[in-house]
N, C-alpha and C positions, 0 to 999 in steps of 0.2 A: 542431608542435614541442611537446615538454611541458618542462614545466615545475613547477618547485615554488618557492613565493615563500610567504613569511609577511606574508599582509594580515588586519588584524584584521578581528573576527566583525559589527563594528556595517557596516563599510562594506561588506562584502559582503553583508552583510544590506539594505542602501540600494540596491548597485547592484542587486541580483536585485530588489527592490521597483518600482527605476526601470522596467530593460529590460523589467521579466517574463520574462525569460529562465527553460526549463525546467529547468535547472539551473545551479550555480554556472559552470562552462566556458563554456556559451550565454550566459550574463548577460556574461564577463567579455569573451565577443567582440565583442557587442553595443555596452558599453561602449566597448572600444577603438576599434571602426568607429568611431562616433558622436565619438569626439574624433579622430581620425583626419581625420574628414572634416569638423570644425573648424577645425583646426590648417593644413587645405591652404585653404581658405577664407580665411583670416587671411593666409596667404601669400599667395594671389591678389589678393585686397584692396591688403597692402601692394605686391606687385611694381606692381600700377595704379595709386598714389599716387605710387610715383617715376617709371613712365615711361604714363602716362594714354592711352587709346584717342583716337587724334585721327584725325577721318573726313577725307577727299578734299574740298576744296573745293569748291563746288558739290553733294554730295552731296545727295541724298534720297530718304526710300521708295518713291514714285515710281519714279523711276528704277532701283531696284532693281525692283522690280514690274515695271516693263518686259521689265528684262535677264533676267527668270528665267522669264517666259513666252514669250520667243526660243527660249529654251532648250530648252524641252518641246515 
């Protein structure tokens, strides 16, 4: 997609420092990925705060170790 957006000279100047992206475009992807793939993190985080990983009774590694060399 292109785009035109007016971001001042300092912060592009910071994010191209940050990423080292080989130019302004590659920096500003870079950027984005990288909160992008914060942002879903923070999500995942929160979704497991309100509804938490609760294992099967009896569970342990073991036991999985067993189950998965059945398997092979």
């Amino acid at each position: 997609m292109k785009v035109t957006a007016l971001i001042p000279d300092d912060i592009i100047a910071d994010v191209t420092r940050f990423t080292r992206g080989k130019n302004t475009t590659d920096s500003l992807i870079k950027a984005l990925e990288e909160w992008l793939y914060t942002k879903r993190v923070e999500e995942l985080n929160n979704e497991l705060k309100r509804n938490p990983v609760e294992f099967i009774e009896g569970f342990s590694a073991e036991q999985v170790r067993k189950l998965n060399n059945t398997l092979t």
